[in-house]
Structure formats: C-alpha cells, structure tokens
C-alpha positions in Angstrom: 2.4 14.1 123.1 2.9 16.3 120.1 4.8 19.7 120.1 1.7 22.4 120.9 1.4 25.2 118.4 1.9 28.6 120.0 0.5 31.0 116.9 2.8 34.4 117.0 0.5 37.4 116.1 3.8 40.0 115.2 2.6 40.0 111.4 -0.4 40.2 112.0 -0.3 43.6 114.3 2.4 44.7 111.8 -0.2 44.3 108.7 -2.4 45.9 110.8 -0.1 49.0 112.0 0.3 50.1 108.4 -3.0 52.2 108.2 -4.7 53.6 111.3 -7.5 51.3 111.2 -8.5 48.3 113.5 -8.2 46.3 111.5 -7.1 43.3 110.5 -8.0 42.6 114.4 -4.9 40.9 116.2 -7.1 39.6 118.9 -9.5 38.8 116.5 -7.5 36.7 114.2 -5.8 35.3 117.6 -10.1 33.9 118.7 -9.5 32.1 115.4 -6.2 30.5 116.1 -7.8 29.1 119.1 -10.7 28.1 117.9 -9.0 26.4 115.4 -6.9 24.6 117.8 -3.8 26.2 118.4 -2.3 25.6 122.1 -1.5 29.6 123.1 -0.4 33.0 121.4 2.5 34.5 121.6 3.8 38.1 120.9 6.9 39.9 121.1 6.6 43.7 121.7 9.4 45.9 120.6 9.8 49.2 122.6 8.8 51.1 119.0 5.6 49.3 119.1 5.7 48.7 115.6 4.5 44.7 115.9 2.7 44.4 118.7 1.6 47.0 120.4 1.4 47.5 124.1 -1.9 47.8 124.3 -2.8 44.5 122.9 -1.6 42.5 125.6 -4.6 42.9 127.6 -6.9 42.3 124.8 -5.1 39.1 124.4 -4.6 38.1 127.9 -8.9 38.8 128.7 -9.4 36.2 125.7 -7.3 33.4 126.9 -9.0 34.5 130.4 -12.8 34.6 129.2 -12.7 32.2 126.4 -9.8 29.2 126.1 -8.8 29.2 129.4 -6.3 25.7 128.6 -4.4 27.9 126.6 -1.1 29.9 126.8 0.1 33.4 126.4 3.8 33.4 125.4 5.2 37.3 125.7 8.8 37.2 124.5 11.6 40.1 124.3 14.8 41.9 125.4 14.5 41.4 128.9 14.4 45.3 130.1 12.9 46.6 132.7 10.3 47.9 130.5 9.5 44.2 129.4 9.7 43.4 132.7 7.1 45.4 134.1 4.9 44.3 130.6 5.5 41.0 131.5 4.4 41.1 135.2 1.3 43.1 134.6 -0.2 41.6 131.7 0.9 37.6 133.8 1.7 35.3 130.4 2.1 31.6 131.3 5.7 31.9 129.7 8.2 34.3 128.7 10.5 33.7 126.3 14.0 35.8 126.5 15.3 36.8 123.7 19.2 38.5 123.1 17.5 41.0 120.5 18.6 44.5 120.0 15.6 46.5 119.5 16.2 47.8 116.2 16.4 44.2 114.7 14.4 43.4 112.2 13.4 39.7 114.0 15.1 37.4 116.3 18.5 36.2 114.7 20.5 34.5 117.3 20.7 32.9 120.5 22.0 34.1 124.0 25.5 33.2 124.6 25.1 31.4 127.9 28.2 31.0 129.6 29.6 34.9 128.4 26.0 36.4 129.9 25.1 34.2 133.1 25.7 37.0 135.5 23.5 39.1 133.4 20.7 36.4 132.8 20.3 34.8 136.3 19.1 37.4 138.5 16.4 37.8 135.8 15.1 34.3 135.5 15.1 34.4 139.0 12.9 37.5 139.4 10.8 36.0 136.5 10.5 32.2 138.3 9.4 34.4 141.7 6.9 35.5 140.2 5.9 32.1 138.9 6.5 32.4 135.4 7.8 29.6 132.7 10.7 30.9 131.2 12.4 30.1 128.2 15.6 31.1 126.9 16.5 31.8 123.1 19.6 29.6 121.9 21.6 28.4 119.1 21.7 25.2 117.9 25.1 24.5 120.2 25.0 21.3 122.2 27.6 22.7 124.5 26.2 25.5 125.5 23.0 24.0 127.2 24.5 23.4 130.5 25.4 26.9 131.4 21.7 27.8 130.0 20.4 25.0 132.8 22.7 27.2 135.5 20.8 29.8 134.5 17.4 28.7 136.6 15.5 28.9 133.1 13.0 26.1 132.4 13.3 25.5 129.2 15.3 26.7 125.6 13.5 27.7 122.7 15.9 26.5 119.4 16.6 29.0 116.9 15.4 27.6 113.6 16.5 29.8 111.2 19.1 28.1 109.3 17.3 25.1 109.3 14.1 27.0 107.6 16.3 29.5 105.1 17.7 26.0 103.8 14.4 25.3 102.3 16.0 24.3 99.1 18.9 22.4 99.9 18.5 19.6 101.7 21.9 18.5 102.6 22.2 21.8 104.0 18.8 21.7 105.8 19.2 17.6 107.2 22.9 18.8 108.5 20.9 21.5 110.5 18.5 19.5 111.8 20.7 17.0 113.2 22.6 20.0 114.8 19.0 20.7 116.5 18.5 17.6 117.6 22.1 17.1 119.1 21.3 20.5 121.1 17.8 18.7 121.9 19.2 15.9 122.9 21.5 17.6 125.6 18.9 20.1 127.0 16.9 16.9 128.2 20.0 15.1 130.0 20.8 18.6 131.3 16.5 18.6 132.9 15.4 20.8 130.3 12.1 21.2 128.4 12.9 22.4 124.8 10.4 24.7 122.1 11.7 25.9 119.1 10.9 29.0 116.4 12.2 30.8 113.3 10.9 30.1 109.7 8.9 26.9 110.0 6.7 25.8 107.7 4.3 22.7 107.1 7.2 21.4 104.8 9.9 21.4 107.4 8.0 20.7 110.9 7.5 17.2 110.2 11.4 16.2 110.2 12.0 18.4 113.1 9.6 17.1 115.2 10.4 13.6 114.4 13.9 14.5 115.0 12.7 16.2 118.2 9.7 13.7 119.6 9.4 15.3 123.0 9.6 19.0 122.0 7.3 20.9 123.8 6.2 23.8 121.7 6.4 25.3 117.9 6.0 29.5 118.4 5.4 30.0 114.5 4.3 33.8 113.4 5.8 34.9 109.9 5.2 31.4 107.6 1.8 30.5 109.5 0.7 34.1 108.3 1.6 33.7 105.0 -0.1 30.3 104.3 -3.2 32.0 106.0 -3.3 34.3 103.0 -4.0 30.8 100.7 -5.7 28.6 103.3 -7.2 31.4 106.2 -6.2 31.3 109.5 -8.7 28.1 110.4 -7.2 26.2 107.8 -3.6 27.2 108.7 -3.5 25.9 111.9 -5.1 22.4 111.5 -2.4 22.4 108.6 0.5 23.4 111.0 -1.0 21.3 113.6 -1.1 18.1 111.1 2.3 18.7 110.4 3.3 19.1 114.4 1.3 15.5 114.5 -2.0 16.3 116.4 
C-alpha cells in the first residue's frame, strides 16, 4: 500500500493568525484535505500558539469524529506536560515527538536516541497507556534506530530536510535519499513502522517512496500549502497523493 498523506495545517493557522479574522478557516481548509482524499491531519502546537492554536484541536478532532471517521489526527510537539495533557484531551490517533525547542522556527533535527532514552521512555510509555501511536522524530542515522526501538515507540518519522533543501543538486539529493532508506531499511529489521516529513514536494516524493515502498505516512504542511496557492487545496492533494502512488 502506498505511504498515506497526513496534510499538516501549521501554515495554514499561521496565514490565518496574521489578522484577527477567521479566516482562512484551518478546519475548513482541513474538510477539504479530506475530502480530497488525504489520510489524516496533523498539527503541531507551539506553547506561543502562533501556528496552531489550542483551540483548534477540538474543531479538528469533532471533524474527523463527525465526518471522515477512517481518518487520522496526528498532534506532534516537545513532549511537555503541557502537550501532554493537549494530547490526552483532544485523543489523536498518533503523536509524533519531536526534540524542538519552542522558539524554533520548525522542526530541524532528530532526537538523539541513545543520549535521551531515560528521558523518552517513561513518556512513550505513558503515551502507549493511554493507547496512542507514537512516533518519534529522527535523523537519517541507521545506527541509531535500535535505541529508538528500546524506547517503546511504534514507529520513526524521518527527517527530510536535507533531502528536500537539495532540490537542485541531485547528487547531493540521491546521496540523501539513500541515507533515508539505509535508516528505513533498519527501522523494519529493528520492528519498526517508519513516516517521514520536512520539505517534500511532488518533485521529490516519488524517489523517496520508491526508495522507501513500505513507508507508512508523508506528514507534509509548508510545500503542500504552497502548491495550493497554484492548484487549491483539492488539487494539491490528488497531486501529492499521485506522487505518494495512490
């Protein structure tokens, strides 16, 4: 089966948080996304608020609820206990876990596995009680996958970055994907399901996922929302799902 297409709404709450208006509607534009076919939604709220705010998740949880009820809420974020308590109120399918300091601009790097274990396994634990999927942020580092396995954590969610900010070169680009694909490829001996996000695009999902056959889920926010400026949110996702190979 194809990788599912989680659409991330953070631009789209951060376009509309620049006037006090409703507007554009985040679980508006999220109806769309599923209509359209996308698999789930995700969001990442940042204690500022100044993506997705708090009070969204509701919104967004009561549409997957009332309307697509085969698809997925994905809340990812800095695991405090603030997100904690989001997380178990507002009951996503899967969190994602992300080593973010709040003040970053986006996510730019994965949790360091083995040097945070003591940290991370009493949370995945908590989150797994509660019967939540998690997945856990990583770099594209084959090595490190089986200390993310000790973890408890389901699955890892690849950090594409690199691989998308080499749009023009594509030695550069193949030489990341095949480090992607190497960490892929040991997540699944080591039992784990594996997602992936950061700056992909309908150019550069096709290699990956043919690198990648059984990845699981695409969580794709800032270059889906762009092409929906050209093509609309309808059009953008049977685009990015073509290009996942729905």
């Amino acid at each position: 089966m194809p990788a599912k297409l989680s659409v991330n709404l953070n631009a789209i709450a951060m376009l509309r948080n620049r006037r006090d208006l409703p507007w554009p509607s985040v679980t508006g534009i999220g109806r769309i996304a599923l209509a359209a076919g996308a698999h789930g939604l995700t969001v990442h709220p940042r204690p500022d608020e100044r993506h997705t705010r708090n009070s969204d998740l509701p919104e967004i949880r009561a549409l997957i609820d009332d309307e697509f009820p085969k698809a997925e809420f994905n809340i990812e974020g800095y695991p405090t206990e603030e997100f904690l308590a989001l997380v178990e109120k507002h009951q996503p399918e899967q969190v994602t876990l992300v080593p973010d300091d709040p003040a970053q601009a986006t996510s730019d790097h994965g949790w360091d596995f083995a040097g945070q274990a003591a940290f991370l396994m009493p949370i995945v634990k908590r989150l797994k009680k509660g019967g939540f999927r998690v997945s856990l942020f990583s770099d594209p580092d084959p090595e490190g996958v089986s200390a993310a396995r000790d973890t408890g954590a389901d699955r890892i969610e690849l950090y594409t970055g690199p691989y998308g900010g080499y749009h023009s070169d594509s030695a550069k680009a193949s030489k990341e994907l095949e480090r992607l694909g190497k960490t892929a490829d040991a997540a699944f001996v080591a039992g784990l399901q594996v997602n992936a996000g950061h700056d992909l695009v309908v150019n550069n999902l096709p290699a990956l996922v043919k690198r990648i056959p059984a990845l699981a889920e695409v969580s794709i926010g800032h270059g889906l929302t762009a092409d929906a400026l050209e093509y609309g949110m309808a059009g953008t996702v049977g685009r990015f799902l073509k290009a996942c190979g729905w």
